[in-house]
N, C-alpha and C positions, 0 to 999 in steps of 0.2 A: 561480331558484336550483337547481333539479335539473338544468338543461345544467350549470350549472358542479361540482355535486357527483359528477360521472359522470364529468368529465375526469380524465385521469390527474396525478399530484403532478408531473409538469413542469408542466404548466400553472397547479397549483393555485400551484405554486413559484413561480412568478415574476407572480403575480397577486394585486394589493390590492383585495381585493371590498368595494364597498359598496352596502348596499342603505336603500333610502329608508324602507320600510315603519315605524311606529311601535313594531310589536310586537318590529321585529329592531335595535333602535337602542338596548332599556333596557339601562342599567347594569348588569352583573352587578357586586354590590358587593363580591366575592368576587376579581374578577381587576382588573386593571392595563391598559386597553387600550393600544394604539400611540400614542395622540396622548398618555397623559400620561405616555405611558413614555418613555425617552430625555431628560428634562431634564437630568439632568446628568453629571457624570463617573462617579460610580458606578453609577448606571443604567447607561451604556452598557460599564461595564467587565464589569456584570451580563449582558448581551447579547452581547459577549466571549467571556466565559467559553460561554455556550452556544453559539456556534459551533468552541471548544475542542471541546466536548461532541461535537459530531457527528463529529467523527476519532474518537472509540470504534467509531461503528453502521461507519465505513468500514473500518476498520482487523479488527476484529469477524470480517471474510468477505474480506480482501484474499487469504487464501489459497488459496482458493480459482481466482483468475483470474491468481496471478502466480506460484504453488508449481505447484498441481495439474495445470496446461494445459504445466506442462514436465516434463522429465527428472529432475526432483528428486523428487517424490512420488507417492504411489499413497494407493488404499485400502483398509483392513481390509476386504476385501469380506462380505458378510454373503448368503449365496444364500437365507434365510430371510427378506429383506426386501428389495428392491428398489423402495420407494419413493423412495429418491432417484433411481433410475436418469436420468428424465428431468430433474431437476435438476441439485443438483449434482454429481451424477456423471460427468455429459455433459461438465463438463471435464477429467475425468481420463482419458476414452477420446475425446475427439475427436468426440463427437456433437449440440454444440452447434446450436440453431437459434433463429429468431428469437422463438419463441414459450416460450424457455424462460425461466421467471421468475425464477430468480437475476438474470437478463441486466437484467430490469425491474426487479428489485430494488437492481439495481444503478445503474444510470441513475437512477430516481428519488431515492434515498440522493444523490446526488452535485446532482443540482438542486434536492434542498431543503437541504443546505446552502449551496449558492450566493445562492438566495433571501435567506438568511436576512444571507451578509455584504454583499448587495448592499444588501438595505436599510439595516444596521447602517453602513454605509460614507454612505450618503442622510442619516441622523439624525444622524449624524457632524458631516458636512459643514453642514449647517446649524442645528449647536448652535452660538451667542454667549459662551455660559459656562463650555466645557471650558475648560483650561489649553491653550493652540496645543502646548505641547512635548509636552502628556500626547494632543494630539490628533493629534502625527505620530505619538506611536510606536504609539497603537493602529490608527493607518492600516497604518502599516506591518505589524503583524502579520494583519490581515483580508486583505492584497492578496498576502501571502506566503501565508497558506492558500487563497484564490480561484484564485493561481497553479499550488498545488500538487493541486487538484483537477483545473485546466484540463490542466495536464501530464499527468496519467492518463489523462482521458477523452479526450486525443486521443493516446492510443498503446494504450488501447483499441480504441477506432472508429474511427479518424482523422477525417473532419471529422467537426464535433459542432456543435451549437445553441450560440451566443455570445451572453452574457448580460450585461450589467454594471450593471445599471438593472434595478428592478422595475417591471413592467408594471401599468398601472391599470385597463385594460378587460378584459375576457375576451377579446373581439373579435381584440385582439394576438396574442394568443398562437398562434389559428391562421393568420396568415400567417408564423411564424419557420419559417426555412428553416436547414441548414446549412451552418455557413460553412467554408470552405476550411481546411485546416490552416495553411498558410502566416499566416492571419489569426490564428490562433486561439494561435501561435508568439511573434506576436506580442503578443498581449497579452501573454501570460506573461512574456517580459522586461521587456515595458513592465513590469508589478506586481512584478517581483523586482527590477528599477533600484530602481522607488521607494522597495522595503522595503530595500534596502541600505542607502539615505541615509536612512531614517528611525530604523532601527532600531538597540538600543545592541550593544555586546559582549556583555554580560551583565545578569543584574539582579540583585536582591537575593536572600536566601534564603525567603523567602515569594514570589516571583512567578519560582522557579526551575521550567523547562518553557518557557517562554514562546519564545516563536520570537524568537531574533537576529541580529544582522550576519551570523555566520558561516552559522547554518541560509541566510537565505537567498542570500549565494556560491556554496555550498556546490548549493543545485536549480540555479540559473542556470550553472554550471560545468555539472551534468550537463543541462541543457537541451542549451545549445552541444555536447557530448557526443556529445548524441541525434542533434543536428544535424549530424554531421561538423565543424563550426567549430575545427576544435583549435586553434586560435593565441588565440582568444576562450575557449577554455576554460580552455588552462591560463594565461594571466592572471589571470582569472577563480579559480579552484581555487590560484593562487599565495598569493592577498588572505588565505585561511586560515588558512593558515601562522602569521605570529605573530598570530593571535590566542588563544593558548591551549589550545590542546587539544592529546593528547599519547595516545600507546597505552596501556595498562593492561598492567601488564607480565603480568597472568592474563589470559588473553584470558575467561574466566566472570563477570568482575566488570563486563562490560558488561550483563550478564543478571540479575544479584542483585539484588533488588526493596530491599536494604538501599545499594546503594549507586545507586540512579535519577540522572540528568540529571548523573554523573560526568565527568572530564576528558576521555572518548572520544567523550559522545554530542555530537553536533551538533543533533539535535531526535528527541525521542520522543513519542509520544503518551501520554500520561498515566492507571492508572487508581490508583483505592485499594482495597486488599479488606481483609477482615478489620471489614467494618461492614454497618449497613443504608443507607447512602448511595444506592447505585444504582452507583458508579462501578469495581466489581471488573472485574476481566480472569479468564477461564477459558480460558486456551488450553490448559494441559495436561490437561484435561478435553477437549475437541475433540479433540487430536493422541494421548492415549493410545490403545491398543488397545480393543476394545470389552469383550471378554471380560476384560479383568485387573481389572477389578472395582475394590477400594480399593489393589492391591498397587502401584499407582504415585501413584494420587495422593492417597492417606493417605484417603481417604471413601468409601467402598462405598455408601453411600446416593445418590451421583450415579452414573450409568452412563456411562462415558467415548463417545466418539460415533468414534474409529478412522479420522479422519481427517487427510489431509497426513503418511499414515505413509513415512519415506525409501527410494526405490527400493532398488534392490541395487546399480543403476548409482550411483547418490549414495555409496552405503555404498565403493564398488569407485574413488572419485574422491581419496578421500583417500591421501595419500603413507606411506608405513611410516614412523611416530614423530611426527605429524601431529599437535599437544597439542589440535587444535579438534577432532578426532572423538571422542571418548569424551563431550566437553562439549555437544558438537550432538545427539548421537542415540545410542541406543541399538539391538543389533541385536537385542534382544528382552529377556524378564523372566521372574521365577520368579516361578509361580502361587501360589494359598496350600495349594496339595496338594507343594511344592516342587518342580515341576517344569517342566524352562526351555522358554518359549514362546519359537519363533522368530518372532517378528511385531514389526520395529524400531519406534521410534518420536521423535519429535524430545525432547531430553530439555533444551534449551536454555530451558524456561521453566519449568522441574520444581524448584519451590523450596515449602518448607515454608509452610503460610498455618492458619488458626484455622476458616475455616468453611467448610464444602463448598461447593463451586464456586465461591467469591468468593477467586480471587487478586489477589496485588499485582504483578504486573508489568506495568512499562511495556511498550509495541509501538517497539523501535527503526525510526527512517525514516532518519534519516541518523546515520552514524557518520565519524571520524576516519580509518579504515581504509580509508570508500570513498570518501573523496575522495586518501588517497595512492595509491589504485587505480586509480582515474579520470583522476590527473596521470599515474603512469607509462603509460597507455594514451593517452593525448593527447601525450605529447612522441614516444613510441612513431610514434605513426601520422605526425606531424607532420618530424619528422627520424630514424626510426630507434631503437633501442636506445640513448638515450647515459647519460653515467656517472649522470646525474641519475634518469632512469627508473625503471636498476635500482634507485636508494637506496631510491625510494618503493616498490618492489617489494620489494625486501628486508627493507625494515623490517617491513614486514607479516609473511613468513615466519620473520624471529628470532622473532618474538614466539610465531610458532607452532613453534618447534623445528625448523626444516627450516636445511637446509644454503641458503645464497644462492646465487642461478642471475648467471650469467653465458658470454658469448660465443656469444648467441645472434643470428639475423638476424632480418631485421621481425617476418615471419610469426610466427617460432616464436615469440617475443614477446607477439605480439599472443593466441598461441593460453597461452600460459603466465598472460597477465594474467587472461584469461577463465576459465581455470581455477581461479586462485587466490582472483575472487571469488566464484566459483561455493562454495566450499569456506570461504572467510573469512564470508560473507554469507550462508552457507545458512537456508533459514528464515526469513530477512526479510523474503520480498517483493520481492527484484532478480532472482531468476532469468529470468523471459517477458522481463523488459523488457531482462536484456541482452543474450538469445538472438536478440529483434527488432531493437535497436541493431546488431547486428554481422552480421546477416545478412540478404542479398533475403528475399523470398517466398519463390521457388521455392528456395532456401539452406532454408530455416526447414523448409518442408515435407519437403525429403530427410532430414534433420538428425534430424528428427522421427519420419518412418517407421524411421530406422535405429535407432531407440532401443527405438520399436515393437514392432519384430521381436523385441529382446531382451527385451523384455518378454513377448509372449506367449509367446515359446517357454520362460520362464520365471517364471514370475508372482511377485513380492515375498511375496502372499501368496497362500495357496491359497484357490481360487476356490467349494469346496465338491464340484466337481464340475458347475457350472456353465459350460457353454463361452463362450468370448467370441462375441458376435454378426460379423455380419459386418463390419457397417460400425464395431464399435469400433477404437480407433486406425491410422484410413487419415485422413493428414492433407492438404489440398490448398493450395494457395496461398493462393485467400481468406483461410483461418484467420488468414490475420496481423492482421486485425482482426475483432472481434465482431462482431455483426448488431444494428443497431440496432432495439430493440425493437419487436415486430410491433404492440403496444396504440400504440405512440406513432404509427406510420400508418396506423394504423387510424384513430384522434383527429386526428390532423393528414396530409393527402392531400401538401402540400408537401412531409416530407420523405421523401429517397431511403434504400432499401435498399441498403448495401455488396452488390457484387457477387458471386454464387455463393450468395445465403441468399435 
């Protein structure tokens, strides 16, 4: 038992230990083991729910690896503490290595929920007693979030360890190897086909959140996306369309913790605040300044942490009269000595709540806007500018006050749509991935140094007097995917390290 206690959570992830001994087989009459757990439908809708649960711990730190590692954010840098430097801070300048443990914290977070729907997906399948229809649709939603982890992790890493079955030996687990992306592309359709057909339109107003038809269209359009497929995509992204969903004529009200899983979201991830539950969100605790103390988020007794604060370049992207910039970020705040700190910050999840650090906001994943972003970039690339393109293009900018573009050619297109979700989507969580969708490597890295430069030569925020080191934001090719954590080959000799870490 101590080999297997020393392994790291991939392995533990996908590993059903059993040990023979007397003394490790009694009952704890306290808990519910596996064998008598899962008998019937609300059991497993109980195990469900807790892989819901785990989109919080993901969701929690995504900004870190999809905000921070691009042009849209920085940090409150603090020259009196540098303990995150080798963390996470390593994304925000470019010094990421394999030994840095977000990286592992990341990977592991992503394998033990996979663990968890693989097996739940195992109990599933060989329950006699569910209801079949209650048994598609919970199929359906475990294979749309398995898919939606695998789509990460392989635009993170690119190939990654492919998993769909829990393992019973320890033995297994050090020969997984990994597998190509191409395979791993593959699954992910293969699991978003089958939640397409499993899954309903909507549901009722108690089991509102729940991943449907449209959520997942909606991945598998941007899969094909990711893929260059555009004739498969926007089919794909067309299926949307009547199902219900419509812009919020405020573009805020997709952010208002009073009006959650409304006619724009497509899927969010879920929390509750204002309880002792466990399930609050505190992102504008994370994203405010460190020093504004309670003057932004109404509790001085939580110290805000000043991170994912918006570049100058993010601030300098938005159009003169542009309704989403005042709603996204702020370019600073007044202290409680009344005087205006210029240190921006995202102001898009800054909503009133009852107890320090326990907000109600949901984490948007897919919205309404990015999938009429993703068809006009798909017919775009596919035939050119036509009238249909701009519409989904423009619909998005009525909404935000802006004059409608037209009589443009591919390119400038292609670079307008990029723009607009960069600016419609800030703060989500789409910036790395569509910086990486749309460009090479050596694209990514020029793209990246040039941002660089304007950075250092001017910093979002003052550094203290600390200089940047050398090697902070010098970006190379590699960088376009992660390094797969140095503890997992260390524990396992089979897998390879992406090249350049």
């Amino acid at each position: 038992m101590k080999k297997i206690t020393a392994i790291s959570i991939i392995l533990l992830s996908l590993i059903q230990v059993s040990c023979d001994d007397d003394f490790l087989v009694t009952t704890d009459p306290t808990r519910i083991g596996t064998d008598l757990f899962y008998k019937d439908q609300k059991q497993v809708e109980q195990a469900l729910n807790g892989v819901y649960g785990q989109l919080q711990t993901i969701s929690n730190n995504a900004y870190i690896f999809q905000e921070f590692t691009s042009d849209n954010t920085t940090l409150d840098f603090n020259p009196l503490d540098r303990g995150g430097a080798a963390g996470w801070e390593a994304f925000e300048f470019s010094t990421v290595n394999s030994g840095n443990g977000e990286i592992s914290n990341l990977w592991n977070t992503y394998y033990a929920g996979l663990y968890n729907i693989n097996f739940t997906l195992e109990k599933l399948a060989a329950s006699t007693t569910i209801d079949p229809a209650a048994k598609t649709v919970i199929e359906g939603q475990l294979k749309f979030i398995r898919a939606y982890y695998y789509f990460n992790l392989v635009r993170y890493f690119g190939d990654v360890v492919l998993v769909t079955t829990t393992l019973e030996k320890p033995d297994e687990a050090f020969d997984l190897v990994r597998s190509p992306e191409a395979e791993i592309y593959t699954q992910i359709e293969t699991d978003l086909k089958e939640a397409v057909t499993a899954l309903p339109n909507s549901y009722d107003a108690a089991n509102a959140g729940r991943v449907t038809k449209g959520a997942a269209l909606s991945l598998l359009g941007k899969v094909y996306l990711t893929k260059k497929q555009y004739p498969e995509a926007i089919s794909t992204l067309q299926q949307v369309l009547p199902l219900g969903y419509a812009l919020y004529a405020n573009y805020a009200d997709n952010f208002d913790p009073q009006k959650k899983n409304g006619m724009e979201s497509i899927f969010e991830v879920q929390y509750q605040g204002g309880n002792d539950l466990g399930e609050w969100s505190s992102f504008m605790y994370t994203f405010a300044p460190r020093l504004s103390q309670g003057v932004i988020t109404g509790f001085a007794s939580v110290a805000p942490a000043g991170r994912n604060i918006p570049t100058n370049d993010m601030i300098a992207a938005y159009e003169t009269g542009d309704l989403r910039k005042d709603i996204s970020l702020k370019t600073g705040y007044t202290n409680a000595k009344g005087e205006f700190v210029a240190i921006p910050y995202v102001n898009k999840y800054h909503y009133p709540h009852t107890i320090a650090g326990r907000t109600d906001n949901n984490w948007p994943v897919l919205r309404y806007s990015d999938v009429l972003l993703m068809l006009a970039e798909a017919l775009n690339e596919q035939s050119g500018p036509t009238v249909e393109a701009y519409d989904y293009l423009n619909q998005v900018r009525r909404r935000a006050g802006l004059a409608e573009l037209n009589g443009l050619n591919k390119e400038t297109f292609r670079e307008k749509v990029l723009q607009e979700r960069r600016v419609e989507l800030a703060f989500e969580n789409h910036r790395w991935f569509d910086l990486k969708r749309t460009k090479t490597p050596a694209e990514l890295a020029q793209f990246m140094n040039e941002y660089a430069a304007k950075e250092k030569a001017s910093p979002t925020v003052d550094r203290g007097g600390v200089a940047f080191n050398a090697l902070d934001y010098v970006y190379t090719d590699n960088e376009y995917v992660l390094p797969i954590p140095a503890p997992q080959i260390l524990i396992n000799d089979k897998l390879t390290q992406n090249p350049g870490y």
